[in-house]
DSSP file (Angstrom, degrees, kcal/mol; ACC not computed):
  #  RESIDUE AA STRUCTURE BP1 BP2  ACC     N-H-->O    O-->H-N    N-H-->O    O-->H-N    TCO  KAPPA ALPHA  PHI   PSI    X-CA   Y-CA   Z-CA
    1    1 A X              0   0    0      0, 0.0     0, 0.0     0, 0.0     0, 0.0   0.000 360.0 360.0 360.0 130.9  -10.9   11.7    1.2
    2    2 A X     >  -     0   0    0      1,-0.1     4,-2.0     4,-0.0     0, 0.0  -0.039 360.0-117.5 -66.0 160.3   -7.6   13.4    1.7
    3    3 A X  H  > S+     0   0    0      1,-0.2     4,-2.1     2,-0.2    -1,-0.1   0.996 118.0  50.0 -60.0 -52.3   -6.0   15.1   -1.7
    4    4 A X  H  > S+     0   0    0      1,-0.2     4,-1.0     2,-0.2     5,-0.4   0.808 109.5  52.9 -63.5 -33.7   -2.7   12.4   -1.2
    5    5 A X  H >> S+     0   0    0      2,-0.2     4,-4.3     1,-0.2     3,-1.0   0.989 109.1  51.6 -66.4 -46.2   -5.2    9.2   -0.8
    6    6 A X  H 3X S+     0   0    0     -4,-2.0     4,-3.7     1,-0.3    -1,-0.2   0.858 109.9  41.5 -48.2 -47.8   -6.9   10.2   -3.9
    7    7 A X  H 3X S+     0   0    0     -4,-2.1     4,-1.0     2,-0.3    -1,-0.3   0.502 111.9  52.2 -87.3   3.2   -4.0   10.5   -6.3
    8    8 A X  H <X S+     0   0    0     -4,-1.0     4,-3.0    -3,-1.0    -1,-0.2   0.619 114.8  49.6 -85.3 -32.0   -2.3    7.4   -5.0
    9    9 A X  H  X S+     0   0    0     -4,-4.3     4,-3.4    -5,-0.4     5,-0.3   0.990 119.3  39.8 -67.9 -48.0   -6.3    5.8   -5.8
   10   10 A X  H  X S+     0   0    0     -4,-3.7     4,-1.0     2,-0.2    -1,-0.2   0.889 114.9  45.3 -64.1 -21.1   -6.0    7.4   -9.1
   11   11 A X  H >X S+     0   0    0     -4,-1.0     3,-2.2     2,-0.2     4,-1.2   0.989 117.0  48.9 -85.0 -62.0   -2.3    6.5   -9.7
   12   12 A X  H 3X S+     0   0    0     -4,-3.0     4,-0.8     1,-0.3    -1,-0.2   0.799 114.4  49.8 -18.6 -45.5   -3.3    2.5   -8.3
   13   13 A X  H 3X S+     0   0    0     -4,-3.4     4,-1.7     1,-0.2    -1,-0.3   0.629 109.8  47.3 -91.5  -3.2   -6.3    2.9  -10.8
   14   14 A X  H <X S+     0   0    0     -3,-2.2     4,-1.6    -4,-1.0    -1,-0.2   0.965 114.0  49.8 -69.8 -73.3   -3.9    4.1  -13.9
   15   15 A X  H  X S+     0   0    0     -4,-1.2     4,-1.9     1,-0.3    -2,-0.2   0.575 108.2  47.7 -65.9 -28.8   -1.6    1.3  -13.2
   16   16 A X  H  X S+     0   0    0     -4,-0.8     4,-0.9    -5,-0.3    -1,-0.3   0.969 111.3  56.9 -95.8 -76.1   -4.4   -1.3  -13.1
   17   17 A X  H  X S+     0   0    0     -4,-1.7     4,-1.3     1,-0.2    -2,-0.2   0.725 111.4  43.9  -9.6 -49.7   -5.6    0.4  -16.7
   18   18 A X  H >X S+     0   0    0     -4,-1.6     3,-4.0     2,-0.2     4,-1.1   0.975 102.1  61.7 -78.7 -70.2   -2.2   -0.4  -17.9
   19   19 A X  H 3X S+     0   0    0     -4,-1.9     4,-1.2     1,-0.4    -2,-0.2   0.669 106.7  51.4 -37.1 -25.6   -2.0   -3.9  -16.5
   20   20 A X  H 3< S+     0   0    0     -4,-0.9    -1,-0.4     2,-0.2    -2,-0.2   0.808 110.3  43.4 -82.1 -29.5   -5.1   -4.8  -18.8
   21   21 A X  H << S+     0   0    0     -3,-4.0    -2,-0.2    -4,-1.3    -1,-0.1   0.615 103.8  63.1-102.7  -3.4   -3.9   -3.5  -21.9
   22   22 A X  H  < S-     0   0    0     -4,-1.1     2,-0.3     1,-0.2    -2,-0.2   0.962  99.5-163.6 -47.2 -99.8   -0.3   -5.3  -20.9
   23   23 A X     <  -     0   0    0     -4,-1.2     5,-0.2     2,-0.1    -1,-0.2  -0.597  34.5 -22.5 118.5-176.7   -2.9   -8.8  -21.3
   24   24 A X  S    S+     0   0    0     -2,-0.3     3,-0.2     4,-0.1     2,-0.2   0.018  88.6  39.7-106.6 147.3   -1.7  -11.9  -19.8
   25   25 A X  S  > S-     0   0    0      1,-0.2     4,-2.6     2,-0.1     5,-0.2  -0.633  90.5 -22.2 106.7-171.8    1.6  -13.6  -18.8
   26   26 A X  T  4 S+     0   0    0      1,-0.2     4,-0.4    -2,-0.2    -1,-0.2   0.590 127.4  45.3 -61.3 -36.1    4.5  -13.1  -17.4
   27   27 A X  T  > S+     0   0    0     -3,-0.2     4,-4.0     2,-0.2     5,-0.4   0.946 113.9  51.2 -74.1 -55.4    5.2   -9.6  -17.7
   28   28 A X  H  > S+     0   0    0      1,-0.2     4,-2.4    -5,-0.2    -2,-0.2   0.942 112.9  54.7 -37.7 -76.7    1.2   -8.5  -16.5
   29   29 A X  H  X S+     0   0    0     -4,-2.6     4,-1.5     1,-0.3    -1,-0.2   0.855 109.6  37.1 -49.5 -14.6    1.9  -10.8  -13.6
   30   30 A X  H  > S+     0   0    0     -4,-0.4     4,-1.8    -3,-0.3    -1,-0.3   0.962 114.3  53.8 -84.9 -43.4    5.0   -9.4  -12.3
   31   31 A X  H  X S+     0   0    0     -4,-4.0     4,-2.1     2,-0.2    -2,-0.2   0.976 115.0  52.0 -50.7 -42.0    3.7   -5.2  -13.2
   32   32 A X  H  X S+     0   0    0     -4,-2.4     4,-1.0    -5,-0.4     5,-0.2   0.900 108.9  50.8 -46.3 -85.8    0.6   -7.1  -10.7
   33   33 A X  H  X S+     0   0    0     -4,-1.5     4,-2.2     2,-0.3     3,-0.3   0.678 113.0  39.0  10.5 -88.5    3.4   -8.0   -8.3
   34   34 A X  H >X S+     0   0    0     -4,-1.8     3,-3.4     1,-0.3     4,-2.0   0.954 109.7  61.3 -52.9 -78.7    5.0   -4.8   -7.9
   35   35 A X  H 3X S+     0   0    0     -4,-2.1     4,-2.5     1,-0.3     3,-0.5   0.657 106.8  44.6 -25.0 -54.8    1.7   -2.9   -7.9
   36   36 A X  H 3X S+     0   0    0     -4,-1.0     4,-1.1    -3,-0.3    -1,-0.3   0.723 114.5  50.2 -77.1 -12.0    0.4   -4.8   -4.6
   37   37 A X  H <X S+     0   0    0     -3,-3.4     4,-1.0    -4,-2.2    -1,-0.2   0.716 107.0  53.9 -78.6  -7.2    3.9   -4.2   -3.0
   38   38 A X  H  X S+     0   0    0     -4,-2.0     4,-3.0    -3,-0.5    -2,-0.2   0.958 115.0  44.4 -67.5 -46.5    3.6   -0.3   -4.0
   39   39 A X  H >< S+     0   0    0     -4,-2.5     3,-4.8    -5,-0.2    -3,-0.1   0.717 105.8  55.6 -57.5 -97.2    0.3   -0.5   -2.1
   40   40 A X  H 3X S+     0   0    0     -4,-1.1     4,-2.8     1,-0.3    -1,-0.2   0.501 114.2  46.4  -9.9 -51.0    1.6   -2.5    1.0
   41   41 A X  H 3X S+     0   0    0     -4,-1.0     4,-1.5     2,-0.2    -1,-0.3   0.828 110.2  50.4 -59.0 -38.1    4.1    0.4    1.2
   42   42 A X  H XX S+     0   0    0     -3,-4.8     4,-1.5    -4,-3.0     3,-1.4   0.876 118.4  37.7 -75.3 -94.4    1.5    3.2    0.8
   43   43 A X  H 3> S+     0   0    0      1,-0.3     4,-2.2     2,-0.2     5,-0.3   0.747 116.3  55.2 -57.2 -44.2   -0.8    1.7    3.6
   44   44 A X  H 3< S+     0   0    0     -4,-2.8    -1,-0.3     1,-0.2    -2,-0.2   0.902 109.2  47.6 -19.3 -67.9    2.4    0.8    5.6
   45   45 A X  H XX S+     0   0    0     -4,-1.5     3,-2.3    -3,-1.4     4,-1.8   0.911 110.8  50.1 -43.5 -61.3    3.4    4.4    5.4
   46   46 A X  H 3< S+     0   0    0     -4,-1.5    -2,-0.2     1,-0.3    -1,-0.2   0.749 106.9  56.0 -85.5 -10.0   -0.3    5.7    6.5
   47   47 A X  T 3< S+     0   0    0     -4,-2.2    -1,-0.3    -5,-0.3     3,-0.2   0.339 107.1  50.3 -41.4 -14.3   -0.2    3.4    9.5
   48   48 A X  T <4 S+     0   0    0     -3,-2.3    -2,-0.2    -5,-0.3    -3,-0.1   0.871 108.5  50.1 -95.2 -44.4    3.2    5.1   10.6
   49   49 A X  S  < S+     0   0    0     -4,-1.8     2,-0.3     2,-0.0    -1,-0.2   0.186  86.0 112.2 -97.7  31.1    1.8    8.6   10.3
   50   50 A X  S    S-     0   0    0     -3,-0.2     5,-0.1    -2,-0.1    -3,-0.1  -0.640  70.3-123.4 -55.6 112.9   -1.3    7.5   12.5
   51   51 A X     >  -     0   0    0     -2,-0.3     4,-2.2     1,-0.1     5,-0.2  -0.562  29.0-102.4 -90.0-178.1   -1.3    9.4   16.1
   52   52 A X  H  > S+     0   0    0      1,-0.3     4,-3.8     2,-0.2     5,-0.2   0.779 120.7  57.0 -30.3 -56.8   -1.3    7.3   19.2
   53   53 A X  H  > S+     0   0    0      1,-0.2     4,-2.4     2,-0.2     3,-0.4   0.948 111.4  35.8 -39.8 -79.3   -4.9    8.1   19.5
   54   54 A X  H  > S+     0   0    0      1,-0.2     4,-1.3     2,-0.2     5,-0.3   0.924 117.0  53.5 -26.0 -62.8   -6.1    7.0   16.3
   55   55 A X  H >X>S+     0   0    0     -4,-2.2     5,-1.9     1,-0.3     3,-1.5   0.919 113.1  44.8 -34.8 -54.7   -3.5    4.0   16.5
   56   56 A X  H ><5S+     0   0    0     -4,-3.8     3,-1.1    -3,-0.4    -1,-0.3   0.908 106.8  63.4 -67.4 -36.0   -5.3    3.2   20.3
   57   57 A X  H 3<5S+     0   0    0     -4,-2.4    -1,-0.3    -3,-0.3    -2,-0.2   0.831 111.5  37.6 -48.3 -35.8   -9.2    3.8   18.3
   58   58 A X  H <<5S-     0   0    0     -3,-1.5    -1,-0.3    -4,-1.3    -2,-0.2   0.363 125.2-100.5-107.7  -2.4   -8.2    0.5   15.9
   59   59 A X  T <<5S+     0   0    0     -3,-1.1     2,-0.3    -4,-0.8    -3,-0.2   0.978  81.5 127.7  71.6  45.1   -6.6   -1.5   18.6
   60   60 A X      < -     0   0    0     -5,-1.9     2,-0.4    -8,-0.2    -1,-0.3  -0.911  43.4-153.7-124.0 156.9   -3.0   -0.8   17.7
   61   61 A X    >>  -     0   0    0     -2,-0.3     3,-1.3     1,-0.2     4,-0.8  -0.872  42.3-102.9-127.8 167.7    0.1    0.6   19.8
   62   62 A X  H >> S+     0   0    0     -2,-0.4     4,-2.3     1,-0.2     3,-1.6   0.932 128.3  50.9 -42.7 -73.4    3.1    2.6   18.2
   63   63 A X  H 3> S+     0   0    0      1,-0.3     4,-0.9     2,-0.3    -1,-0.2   0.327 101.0  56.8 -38.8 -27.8    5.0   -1.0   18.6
   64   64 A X  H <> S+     0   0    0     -3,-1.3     4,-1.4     2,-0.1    -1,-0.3   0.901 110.2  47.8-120.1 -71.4    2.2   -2.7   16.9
   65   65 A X  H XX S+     0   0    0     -3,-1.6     4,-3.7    -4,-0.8     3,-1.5   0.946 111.4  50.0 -52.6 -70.9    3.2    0.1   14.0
   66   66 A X  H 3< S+     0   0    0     -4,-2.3    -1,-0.3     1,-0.3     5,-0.2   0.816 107.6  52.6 -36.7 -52.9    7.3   -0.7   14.1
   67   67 A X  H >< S+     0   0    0     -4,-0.9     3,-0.7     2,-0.2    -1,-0.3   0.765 109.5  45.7 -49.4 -43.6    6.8   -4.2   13.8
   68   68 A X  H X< S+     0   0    0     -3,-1.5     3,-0.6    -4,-1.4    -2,-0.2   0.844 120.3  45.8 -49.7 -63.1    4.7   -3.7   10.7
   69   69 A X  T 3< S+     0   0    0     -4,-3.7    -2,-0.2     1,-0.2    -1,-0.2   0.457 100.7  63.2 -34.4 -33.5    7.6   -1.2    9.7
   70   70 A X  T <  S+     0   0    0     -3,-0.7    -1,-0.2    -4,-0.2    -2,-0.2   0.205  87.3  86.2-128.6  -8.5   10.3   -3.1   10.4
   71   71 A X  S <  S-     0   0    0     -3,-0.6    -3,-0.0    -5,-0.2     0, 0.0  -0.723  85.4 -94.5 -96.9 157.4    9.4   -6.3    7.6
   72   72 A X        -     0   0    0     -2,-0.1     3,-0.1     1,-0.1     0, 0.0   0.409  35.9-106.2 -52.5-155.1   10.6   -6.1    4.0
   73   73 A X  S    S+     0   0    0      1,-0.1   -32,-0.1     3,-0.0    -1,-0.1   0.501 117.0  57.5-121.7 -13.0    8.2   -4.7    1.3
   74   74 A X  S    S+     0   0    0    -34,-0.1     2,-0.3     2,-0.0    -1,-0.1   0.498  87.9  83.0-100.1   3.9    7.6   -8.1    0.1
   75   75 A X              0   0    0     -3,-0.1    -4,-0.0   -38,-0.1     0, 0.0  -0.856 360.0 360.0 -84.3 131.4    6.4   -9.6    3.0
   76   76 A X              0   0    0     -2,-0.3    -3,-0.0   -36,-0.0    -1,-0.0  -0.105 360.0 360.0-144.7 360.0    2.6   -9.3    4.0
């Protein structure tokens, strides 16, 4: 596991930590909220910096990548 994957797993698993001791309602759900758009953005981000090769291994093009790139952070 690369150094940068790890601390984004630990920082994911911090935030998670927190979101239980938050407890239930409105506020948990929205810290929930944000958290799976920080991720969308993190794996968004390591899909850009894929090369072609890789990209071609998973059955993606570059274009595949942009499109992906190209929506808002709150869109899936």
């Amino acid at each position: 596991m690369q150094l940068r994957q790890m601390g984004d797993n630990m920082e994911a698993t911090s935030l998670r930590r927190l979101l239980g001791r938050v407890g239930s309602g409105d506020l948990s759900r929205l810290a929930e909220l944000l958290l799976d758009w920080w991720q969308l953005g993190r794996q968004r981000r390591d899909l850009a910096a894929l090369d072609d090769r890789t990209l071609q291994d998973i059955g993606l093009s570059r274009c595949d990548i942009e499109r992906e790139l190209s929506k808002p952070f709150w869109r899936r």
